[in-house]
C-alpha positions in Angstrom: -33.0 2.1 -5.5 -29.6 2.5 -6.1 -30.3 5.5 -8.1 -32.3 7.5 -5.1 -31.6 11.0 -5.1 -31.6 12.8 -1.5 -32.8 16.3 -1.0 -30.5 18.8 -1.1 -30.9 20.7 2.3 -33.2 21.1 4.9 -32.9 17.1 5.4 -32.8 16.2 8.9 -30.9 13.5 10.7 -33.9 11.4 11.3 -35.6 11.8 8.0 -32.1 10.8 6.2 -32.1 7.9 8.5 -35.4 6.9 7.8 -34.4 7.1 3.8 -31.1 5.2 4.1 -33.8 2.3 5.9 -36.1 2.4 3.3 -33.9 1.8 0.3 -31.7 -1.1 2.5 -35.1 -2.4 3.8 -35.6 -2.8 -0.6 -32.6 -4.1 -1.4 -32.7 -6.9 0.8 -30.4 -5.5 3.0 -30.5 -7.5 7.1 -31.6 -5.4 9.9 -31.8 -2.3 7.6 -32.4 0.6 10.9 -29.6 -0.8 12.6 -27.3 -0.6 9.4 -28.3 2.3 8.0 -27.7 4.1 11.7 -24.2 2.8 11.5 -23.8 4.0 8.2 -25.1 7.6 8.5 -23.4 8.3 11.4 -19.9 7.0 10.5 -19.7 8.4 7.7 -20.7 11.6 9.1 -18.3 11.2 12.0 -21.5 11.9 14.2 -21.3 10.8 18.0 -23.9 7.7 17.8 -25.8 8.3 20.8 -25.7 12.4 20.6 -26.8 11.6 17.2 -30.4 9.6 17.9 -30.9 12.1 20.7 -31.0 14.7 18.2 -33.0 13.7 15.4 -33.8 17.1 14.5 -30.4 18.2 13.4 -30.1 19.5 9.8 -27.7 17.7 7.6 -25.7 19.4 4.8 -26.4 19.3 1.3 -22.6 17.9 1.3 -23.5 15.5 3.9 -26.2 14.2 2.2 -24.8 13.7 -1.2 -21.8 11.3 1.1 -24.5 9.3 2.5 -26.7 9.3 -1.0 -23.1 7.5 -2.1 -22.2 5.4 0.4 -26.0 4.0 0.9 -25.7 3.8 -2.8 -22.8 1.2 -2.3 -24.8 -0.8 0.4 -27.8 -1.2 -1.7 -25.8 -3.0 -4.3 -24.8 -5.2 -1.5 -21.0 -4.0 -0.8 -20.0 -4.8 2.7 -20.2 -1.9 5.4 -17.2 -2.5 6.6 -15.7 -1.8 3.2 -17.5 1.6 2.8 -16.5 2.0 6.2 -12.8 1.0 5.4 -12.6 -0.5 9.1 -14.0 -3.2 10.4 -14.0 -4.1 14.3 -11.7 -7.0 15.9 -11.1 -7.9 19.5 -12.4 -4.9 20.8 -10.0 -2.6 18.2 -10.5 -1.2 15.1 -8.7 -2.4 11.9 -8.5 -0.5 8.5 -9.3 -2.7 5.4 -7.9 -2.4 1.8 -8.6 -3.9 -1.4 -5.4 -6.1 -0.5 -6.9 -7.9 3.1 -9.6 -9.9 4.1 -12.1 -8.7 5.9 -11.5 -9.9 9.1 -14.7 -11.7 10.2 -15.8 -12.4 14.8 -15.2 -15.9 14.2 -11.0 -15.4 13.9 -11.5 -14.1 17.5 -11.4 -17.9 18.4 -8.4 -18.0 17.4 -6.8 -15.2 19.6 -8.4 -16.4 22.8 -7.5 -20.1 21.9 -3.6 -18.7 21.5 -3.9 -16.9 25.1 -5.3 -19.9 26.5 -2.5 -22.6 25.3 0.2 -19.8 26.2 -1.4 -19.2 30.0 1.4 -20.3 31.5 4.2 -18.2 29.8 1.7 -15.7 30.2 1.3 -16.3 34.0 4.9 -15.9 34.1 5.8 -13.4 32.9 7.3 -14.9 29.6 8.4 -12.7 26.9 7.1 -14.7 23.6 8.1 -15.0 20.0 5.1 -15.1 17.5 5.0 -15.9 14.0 1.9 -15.3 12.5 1.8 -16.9 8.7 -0.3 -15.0 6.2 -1.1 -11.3 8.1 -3.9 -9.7 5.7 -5.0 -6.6 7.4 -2.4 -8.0 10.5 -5.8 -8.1 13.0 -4.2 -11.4 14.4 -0.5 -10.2 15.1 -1.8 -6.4 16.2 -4.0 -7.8 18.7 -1.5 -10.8 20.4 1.0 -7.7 20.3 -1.4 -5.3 22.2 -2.7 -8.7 24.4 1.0 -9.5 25.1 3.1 -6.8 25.1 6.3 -8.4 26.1 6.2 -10.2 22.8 7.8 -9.9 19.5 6.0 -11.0 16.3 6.9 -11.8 12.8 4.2 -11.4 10.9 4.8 -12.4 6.7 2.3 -12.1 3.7 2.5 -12.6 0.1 1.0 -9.3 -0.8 3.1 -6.0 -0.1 -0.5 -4.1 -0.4 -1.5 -5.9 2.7 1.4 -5.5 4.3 1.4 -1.8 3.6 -2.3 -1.8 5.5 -1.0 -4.5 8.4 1.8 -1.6 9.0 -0.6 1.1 9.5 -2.6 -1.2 11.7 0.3 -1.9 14.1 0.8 1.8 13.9 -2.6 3.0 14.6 -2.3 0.5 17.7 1.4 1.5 18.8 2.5 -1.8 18.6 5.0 -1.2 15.2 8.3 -1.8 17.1 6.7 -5.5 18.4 6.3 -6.6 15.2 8.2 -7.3 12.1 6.5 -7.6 8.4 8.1 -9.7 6.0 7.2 -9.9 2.3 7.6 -13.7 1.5 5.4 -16.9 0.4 4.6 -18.7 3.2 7.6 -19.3 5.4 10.2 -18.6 3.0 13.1 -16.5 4.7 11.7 -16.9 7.6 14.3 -17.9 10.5 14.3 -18.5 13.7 13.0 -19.9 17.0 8.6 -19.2 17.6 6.8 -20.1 21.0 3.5 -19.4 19.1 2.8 -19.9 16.0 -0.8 -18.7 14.1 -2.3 -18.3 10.7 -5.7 -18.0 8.9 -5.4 -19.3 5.8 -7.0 -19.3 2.6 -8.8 -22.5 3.0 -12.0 -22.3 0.5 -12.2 -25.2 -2.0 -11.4 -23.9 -5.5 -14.7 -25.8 -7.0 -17.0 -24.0 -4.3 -15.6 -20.3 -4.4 -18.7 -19.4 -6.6 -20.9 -20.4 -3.7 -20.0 -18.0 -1.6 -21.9 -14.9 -0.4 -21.2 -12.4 -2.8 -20.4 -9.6 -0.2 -17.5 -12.3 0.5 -16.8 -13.6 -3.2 -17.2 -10.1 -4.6 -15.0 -8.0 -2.2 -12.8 -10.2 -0.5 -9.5 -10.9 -2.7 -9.2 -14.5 -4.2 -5.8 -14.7 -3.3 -6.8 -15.1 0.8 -9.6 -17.1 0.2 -8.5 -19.8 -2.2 -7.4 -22.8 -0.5 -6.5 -25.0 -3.6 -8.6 -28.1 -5.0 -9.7 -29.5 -1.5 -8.8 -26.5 0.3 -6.2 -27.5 2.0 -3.5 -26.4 0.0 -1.5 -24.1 2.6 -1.7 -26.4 5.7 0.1 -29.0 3.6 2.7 -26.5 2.5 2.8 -25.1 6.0 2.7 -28.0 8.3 5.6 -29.7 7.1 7.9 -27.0 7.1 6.5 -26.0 10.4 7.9 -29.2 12.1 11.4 -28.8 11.6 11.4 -24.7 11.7 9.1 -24.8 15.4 9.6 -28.7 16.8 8.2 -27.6 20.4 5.7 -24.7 19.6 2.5 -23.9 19.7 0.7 -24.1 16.4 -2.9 -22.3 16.0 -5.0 -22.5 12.4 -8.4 -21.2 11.7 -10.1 -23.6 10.0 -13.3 -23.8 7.9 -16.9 -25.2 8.7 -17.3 -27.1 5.7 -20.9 -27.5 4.3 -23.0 -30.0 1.9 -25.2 -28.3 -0.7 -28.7 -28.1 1.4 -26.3 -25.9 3.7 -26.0 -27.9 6.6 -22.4 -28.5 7.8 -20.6 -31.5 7.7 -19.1 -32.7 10.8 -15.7 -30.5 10.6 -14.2 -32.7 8.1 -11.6 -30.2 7.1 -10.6 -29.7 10.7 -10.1 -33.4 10.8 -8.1 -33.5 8.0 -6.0 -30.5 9.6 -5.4 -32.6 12.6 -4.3 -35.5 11.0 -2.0 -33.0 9.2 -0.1 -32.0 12.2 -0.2 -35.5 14.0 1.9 -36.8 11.3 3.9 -33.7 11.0 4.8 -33.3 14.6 4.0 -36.6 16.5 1.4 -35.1 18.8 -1.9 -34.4 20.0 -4.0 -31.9 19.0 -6.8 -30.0 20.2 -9.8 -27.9 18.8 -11.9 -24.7 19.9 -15.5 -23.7 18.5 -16.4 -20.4 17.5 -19.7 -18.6 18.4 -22.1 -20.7 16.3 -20.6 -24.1 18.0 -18.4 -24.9 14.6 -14.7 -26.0 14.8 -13.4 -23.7 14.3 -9.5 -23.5 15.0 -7.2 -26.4 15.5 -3.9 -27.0 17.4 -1.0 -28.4 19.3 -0.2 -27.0 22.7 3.6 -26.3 23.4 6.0 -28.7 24.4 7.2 -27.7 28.3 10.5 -27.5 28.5 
């Protein structure tokens, strides 16, 4: 359906609507109305509501042929939020590049469980120092910059292309003179005293990236999703040096919900594993949060109190 050809002009809003349905309904595409609403009026820049209250409205020839494209691209299963090139986070909206992850509802967990184990400094009136280990698209550091505004964040990432698009995130946000981006691997040249410390990290098992969705596998870059042989690659790199660089901070990691083959998760073995990481590492207790669909989902210590 990929191929479908829109009429030219005289289309209107709800008959284009009802064709960007029809060919996602075909291609297997989830909730097809709902998507293909999103679609047509985003990439038309139409108001949504003034939009379905109007379904009379005629749409341009040029119009059309943008949606004939872009519905084009969701047929043949690309994500939405990479036609869109934004994808939605905390409430804010994040632009996406080839270079980031897509940032995904269940990293939320991992902002609220930060702002939970920093309540007090927060109650306070604390000014904090973040680090946050492997930005991407910088959805994690933008958002704890906007949530605590007294803070300062470094925020580092392998990939100057991601960096380029975290920048223009902390811009679009007005948060560019809280944070600090640093091109490096991991926590090399970084320096310095952290209150917080946060990362999502690539943490799929080499042997099982094949088994991913292929809106994931297909668009994501393999750079932010491979987490080595068993996965846990970067909290072994990370968690050591981690102990002597932040002794008495907090430390907050997404995790992933492992799974067996029939699809049915295992009982958070690689959050286990993560905990018994940063037990040995730093000597204390550590504590977990769920996301949405009741998995493990992040992993942590609390800071020490001074």
């Amino acid at each position: 359906m990929s191929g479908q050809a829109y009429p030219a002009d005289n289309q209107t809003l709800g008959e284009l609507i009802d064709n960007v349905t029809s060919q996602l309904r075909s291609a297997d595409i989830e909730d097809p109305r709902r998507e293909a609403r999103r679609l047509v009026t985003e990439v038309l820049a139409l108001d949504a509501a003034a939009a379905l209250a109007n379904p009379n409205a005629i749409i341009t020839a040029k119009g059309a042929l943008h949606i004939r494209d872009a519905s084009a691209r969701r047929a043949a299963h690309e994500p939405l939020s990479r036609i869109l090139g934004s994808r939605e986070f905390y409430g804010r909206t994040f632009q996406l590049s080839a270079d980031t992850l897509d940032p995904r509802p269940d990293t939320e967990a991992l902002i609220e469980f930060a702002l939970e184990l920093m309540s007090n400094h927060i109650a306070n009136d604390i000014s904090l120092r973040i680090l946050d280990i492997g930005t991407g698209s910088g959805c994690i550091a933008v958002t704890l910059a906007c949530e605590l505004p007294k803070s300062k964040v470094i925020a580092t990432d392998i990939s100057a292309g991601a960096l380029k698009t975290a920048v223009l995130n902390a811009d679009r946000h007005s948060v560019a003179d809280h944070i600090t981006f640093v091109e490096t691997d991991g926590l090399r040249d970084v320096e310095g005293a952290f209150d917080l410390v946060v990362s999502n990290p690539p943490y799929i098992r080499s042997s099982t990236l094949t088994d991913l969705d292929p809106e994931v596998l297909n668009h994501d870059p393999l750079r932010a999703l491979d987490g080595g042989q068993d996965g846990l690659k970067f909290y072994r790199q990370w968690i050591s040096q981690l102990a002597s660089l932040v002794p008495r901070a907090a430390v907050v990691l997404e995790v992933g919900a492992d799974c067996h083959g029939n699809g049915q998760h295992a009982e958070d073995s690689q959050a286990e594993q993560v905990q018994a990481l940063l037990r040995n590492a730093f000597n204390r207790q550590t504590i977990t949060k769920k996301d949405l669909s009741g998995h493990t989902r992040c992993v942590a210590i609390a800071p020490v109190k001074p």
